[in-house]
C-alpha positions in Angstrom: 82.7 89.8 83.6 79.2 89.6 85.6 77.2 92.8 85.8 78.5 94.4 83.0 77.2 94.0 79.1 80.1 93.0 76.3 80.3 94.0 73.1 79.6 91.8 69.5 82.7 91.9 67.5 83.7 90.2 64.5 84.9 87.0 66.6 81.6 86.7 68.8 79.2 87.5 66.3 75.9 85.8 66.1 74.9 83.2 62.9 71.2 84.3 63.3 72.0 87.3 62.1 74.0 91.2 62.0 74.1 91.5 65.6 77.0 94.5 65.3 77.5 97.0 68.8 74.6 95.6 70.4 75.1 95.6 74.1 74.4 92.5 76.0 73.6 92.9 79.8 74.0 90.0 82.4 72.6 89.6 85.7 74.8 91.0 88.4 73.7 89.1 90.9 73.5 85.1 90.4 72.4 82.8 93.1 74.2 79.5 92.8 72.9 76.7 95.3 73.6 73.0 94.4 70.8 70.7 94.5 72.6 69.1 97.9 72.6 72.3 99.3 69.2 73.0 98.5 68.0 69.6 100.2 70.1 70.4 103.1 68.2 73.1 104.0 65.3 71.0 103.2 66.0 68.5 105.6 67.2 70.7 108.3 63.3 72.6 108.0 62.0 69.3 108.7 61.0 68.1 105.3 60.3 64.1 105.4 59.6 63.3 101.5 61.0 64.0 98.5 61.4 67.3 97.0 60.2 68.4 93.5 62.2 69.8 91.0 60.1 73.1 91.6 61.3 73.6 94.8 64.7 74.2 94.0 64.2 77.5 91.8 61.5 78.3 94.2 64.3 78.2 97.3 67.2 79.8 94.5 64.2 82.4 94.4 63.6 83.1 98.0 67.5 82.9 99.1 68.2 85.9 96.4 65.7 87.9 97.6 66.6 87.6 101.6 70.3 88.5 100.4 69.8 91.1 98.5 67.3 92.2 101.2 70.3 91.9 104.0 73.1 93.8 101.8 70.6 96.4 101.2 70.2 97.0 104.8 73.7 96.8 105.4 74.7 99.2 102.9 72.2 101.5 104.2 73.5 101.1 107.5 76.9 101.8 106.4 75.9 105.3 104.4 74.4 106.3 107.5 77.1 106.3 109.6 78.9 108.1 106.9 81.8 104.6 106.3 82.4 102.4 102.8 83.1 99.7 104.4 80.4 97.2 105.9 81.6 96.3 108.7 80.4 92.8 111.1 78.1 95.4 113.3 76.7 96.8 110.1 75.6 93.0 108.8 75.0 91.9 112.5 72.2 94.4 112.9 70.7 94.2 109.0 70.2 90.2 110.0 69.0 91.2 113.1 66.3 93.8 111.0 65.0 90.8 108.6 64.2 88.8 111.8 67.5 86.5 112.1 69.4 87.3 115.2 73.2 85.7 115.1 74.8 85.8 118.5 78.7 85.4 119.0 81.4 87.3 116.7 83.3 89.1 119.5 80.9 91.6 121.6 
């Protein structure tokens, strides 16, 4: 399961060495773009060449941080009007906060 830590029992244990109740924590939040989707976005930004192999964890990099940045703001959005559920309002007006206007979606 992501985001929570499992435990070392007798059929997972290590071979470096006793690794007995130790608690092993994984990321919650994993950002998983393909290379193709990566150069996508590339090319749609106007990028000619070819892209280095840096880029990619650079752009994984950047894309986490907007995202988290956007559910943030819509969860705080949410807890303000007192609801625990995000709602298409709550995410329209976080995207609008970090700068990225979407129009359409009903009103």
């Amino acid at each position: 399961m992501a985001g929570q830590g499992r435990m070392v029992t007798s059929k997972t244990k290590s071979a470096v060495g006793s690794k007995w109740g130790r608690v092993m924590m994984r990321s919650r939040f994993r950002v998983h773009l393909a290379r193709p989707a990566v150069k996508r976005m590339c090319r749609r930004a106007g990028t000619v060449g070819p892209i280095s192999a840096l880029v990619y964890e650079e752009i994984r990099c950047i894309v986490k941080e907007y995202v988290k940045a956007v559910v943030k703001n819509a969860v705080a959005i949410s807890e303000c009007t007192f609801k625990s559920t995000i709602s298409i309002d709550n995410m329209r007006l976080a995207l609008k906060w970090e700068g990225s206007t979407i129009y359409g979606g009903g009103k």
